[in-house]
N, C-alpha and C positions, 0 to 999 in steps of 0.2 A: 573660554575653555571650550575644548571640543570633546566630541566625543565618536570612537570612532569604532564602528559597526561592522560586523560579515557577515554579508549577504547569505541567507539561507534560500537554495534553490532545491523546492518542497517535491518540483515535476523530477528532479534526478538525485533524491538521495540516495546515497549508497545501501542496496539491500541488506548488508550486515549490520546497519544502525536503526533498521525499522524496528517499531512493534510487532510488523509481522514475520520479518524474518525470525523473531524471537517465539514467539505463535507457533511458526510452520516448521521452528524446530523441533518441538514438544509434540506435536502431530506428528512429525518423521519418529519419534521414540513409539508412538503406540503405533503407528501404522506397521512399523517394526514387529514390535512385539505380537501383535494380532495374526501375523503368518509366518510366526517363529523365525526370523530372518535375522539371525546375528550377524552378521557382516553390515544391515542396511542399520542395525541398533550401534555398533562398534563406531558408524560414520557419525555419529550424534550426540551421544556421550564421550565427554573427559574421562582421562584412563585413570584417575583418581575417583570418579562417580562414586556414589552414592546416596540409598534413599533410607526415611524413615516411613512404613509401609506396614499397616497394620499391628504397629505398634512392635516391631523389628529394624533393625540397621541390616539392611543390605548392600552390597557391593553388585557389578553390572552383571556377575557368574551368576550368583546369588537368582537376581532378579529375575533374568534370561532363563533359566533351569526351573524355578520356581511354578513361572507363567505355562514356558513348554509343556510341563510334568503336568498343569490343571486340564491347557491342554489335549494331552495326551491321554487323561481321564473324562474325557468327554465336556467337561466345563468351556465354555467360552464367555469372553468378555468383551462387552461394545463401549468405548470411550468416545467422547466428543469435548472438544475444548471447548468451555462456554463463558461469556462474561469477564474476557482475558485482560488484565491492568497489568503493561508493560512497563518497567521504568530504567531507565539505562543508564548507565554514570560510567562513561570510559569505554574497557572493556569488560564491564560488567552490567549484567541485565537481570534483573527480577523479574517475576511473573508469577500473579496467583490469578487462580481461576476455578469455576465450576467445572466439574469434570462429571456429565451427565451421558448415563450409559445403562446398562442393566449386566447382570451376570445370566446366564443359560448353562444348563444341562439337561438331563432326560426328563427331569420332571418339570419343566415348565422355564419361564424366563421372569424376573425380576428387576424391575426397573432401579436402579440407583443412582445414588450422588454421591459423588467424592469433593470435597474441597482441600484444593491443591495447592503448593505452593517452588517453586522451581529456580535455584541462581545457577545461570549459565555466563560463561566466558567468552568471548570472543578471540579463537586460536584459525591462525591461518586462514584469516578473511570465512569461514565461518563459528554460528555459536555450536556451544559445547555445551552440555549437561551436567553440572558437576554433583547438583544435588536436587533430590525431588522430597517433598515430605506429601504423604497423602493422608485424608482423613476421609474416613466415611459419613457418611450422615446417617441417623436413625431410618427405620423404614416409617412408612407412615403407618399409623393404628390402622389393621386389620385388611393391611396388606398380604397380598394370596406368596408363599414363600415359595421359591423353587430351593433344592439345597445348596445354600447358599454358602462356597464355600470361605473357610476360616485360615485365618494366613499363620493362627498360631498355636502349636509351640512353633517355632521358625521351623521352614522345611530343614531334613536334614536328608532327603532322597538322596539329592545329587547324583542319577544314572550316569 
């Protein structure tokens, strides 16, 4: 009996099958989103997307408008992918992660942690976004607050 094997060549995998392409696609979503860039957020996300976000179902309008509009209120937000476990079957890829950042406004900056979780696609030789679920973490006891702000009731601004 034989048994017969395909050579995996590790120096030239295709970057659409890394962990990191799946990684550096989830960074292209908030690098996006941190200087309001929908065109560079639209190349990232599936047109089906969707997240669970503060305890909200949003769609990529949703999100996009959301983010701007905190934004546009003086709020900024610092993300960073951290402790990322990629796993890929076909053209699907999971990825959860620490998502270690702070929130800022006028009154100070707040360091946080989100624990993330994200299935993307693979459309057109790159991944796609199709869903994000985020969760916060507690602040630590007697941590100094900036106003930090709250995702709910769901926005309904939409300028």
């Amino acid at each position: 009996m034989s048994l017969l094997a395909t050579p995996v060549h590790a120096e030239h995998a295709p970057e659409t099958k890394s962990a990191t392409a799946v990684a550096e696609t989830m960074r292209a979503m908030f690098d996006a989103l941190a200087v309001d860039d929908r065109p560079a957020l639209d190349r990232v996300l599936a047109t089906n997307f969707y997240a669970f976000d503060g305890g909200h179902e949003m769609v990529a309008d949703d999100l996009f408008k959301y983010v701007k509009w905190r934004h546009d209120t003086g709020t900024r937000y610092s993300w960073s992918i951290t402790e990322p476990r990629v796993h890929i079957a076909g053209d699907l890829a999971t990825i959860t992660y620490k998502n270690r950042g702070s929130i800022s406004d006028a009154s100070g900056t707040v360091p946080m942690m989100w624990l993330e979780a994200a299935i993307l696609r693979l459309q057109d030789g790159h991944w796609r976004i199709e869903f994000v679920d985020s969760t916060r973490t507690p602040l630590a006891p007697g941590t100094a607050t900036a106003t930090i702000p709250d995702s709910s009731p769901k926005p309904t601004y939409h300028p």
